[in-house]
C-alpha positions as CSV (number, residue, x, y, z in Angstrom):
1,X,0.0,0.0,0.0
2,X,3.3,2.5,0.4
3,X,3.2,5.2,-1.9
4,X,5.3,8.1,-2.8
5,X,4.7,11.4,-1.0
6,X,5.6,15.0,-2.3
7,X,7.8,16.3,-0.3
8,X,7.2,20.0,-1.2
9,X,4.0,19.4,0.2
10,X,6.2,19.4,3.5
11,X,8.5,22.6,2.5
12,X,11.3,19.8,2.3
13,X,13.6,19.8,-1.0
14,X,12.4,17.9,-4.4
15,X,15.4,15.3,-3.6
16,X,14.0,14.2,0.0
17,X,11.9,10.9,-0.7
18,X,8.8,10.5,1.3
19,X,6.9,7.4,1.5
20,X,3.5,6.8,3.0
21,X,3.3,2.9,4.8
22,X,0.1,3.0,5.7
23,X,-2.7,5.4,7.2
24,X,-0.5,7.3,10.2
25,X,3.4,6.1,9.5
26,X,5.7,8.2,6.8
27,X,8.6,7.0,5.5
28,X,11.4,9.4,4.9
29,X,13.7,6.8,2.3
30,X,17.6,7.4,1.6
31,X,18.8,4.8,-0.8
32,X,22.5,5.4,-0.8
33,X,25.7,3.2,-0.3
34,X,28.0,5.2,2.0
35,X,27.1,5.0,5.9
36,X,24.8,7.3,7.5
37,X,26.6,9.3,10.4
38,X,25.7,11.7,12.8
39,X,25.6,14.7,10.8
40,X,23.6,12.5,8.5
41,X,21.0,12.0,11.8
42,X,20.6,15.4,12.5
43,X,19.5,16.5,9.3
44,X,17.1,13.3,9.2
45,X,15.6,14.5,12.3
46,X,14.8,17.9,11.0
47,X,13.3,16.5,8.4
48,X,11.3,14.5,10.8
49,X,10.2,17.8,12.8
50,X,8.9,19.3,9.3
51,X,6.7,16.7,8.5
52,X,5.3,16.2,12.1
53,X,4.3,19.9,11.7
54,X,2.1,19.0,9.2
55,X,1.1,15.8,10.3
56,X,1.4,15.9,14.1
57,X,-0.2,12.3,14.6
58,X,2.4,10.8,12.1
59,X,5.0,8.2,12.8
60,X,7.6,8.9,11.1
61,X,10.2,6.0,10.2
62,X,13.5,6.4,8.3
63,X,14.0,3.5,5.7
64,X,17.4,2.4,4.5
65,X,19.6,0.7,2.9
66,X,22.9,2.2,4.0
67,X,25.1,1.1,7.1
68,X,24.1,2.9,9.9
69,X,26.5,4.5,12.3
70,X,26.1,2.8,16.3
71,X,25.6,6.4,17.8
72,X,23.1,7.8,15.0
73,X,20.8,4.8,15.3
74,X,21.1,5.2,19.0
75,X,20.3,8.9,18.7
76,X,17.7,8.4,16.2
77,X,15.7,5.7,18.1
78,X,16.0,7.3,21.8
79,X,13.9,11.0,19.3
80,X,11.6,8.3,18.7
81,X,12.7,7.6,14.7
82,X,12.8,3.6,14.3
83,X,15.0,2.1,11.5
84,X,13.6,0.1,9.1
85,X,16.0,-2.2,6.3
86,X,15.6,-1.0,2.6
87,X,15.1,-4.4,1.1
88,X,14.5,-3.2,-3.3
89,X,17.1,-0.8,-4.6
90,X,13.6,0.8,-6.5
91,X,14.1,4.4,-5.7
């Protein structure tokens, strides 16, 4: 049922992909091969703060299918962003 979102719907830039899992969880989706570090996290989670403005109720989860730094995924999961496994390289 996932479909794409626009993400200047959100004010976020046309490269950001946004993808809605079901009725309340977005998916913000970075399809990439080099690791995801902290400065990586920090713009994810603004990201994350745009799109709850507009959605407040939303769950927003970060799907992936780069190799995730110990401390991001720690900082990311304690703002309450779970990681979810990019399986399909389709984006």
């Amino acid at each position: 049922m996932s479909q794409q979102l626009s993400p200047k719907t959100y004010g976020l830039t046309a490269r950001t992909v946004l993808e809605q899992l079901d009725e309340t969880t977005i998916a913000i989706v970075i399809n990439r091969k080099s690791r995801i570090i902290m400065a990586d996290g920090k713009k994810i989670l603004e990201k994350v703060r745009v799109v709850k403005k507009h959605q407040p109720k939303a769950t927003i989860v970060l799907k992936t299918n780069a190799p995730l730094c110990s401390k991001t995924r720690l900082y990311l999961e304690a703002e309450g962003i779970p990681v979810i496994a990019l399986l399909s390289s389709a984006y």
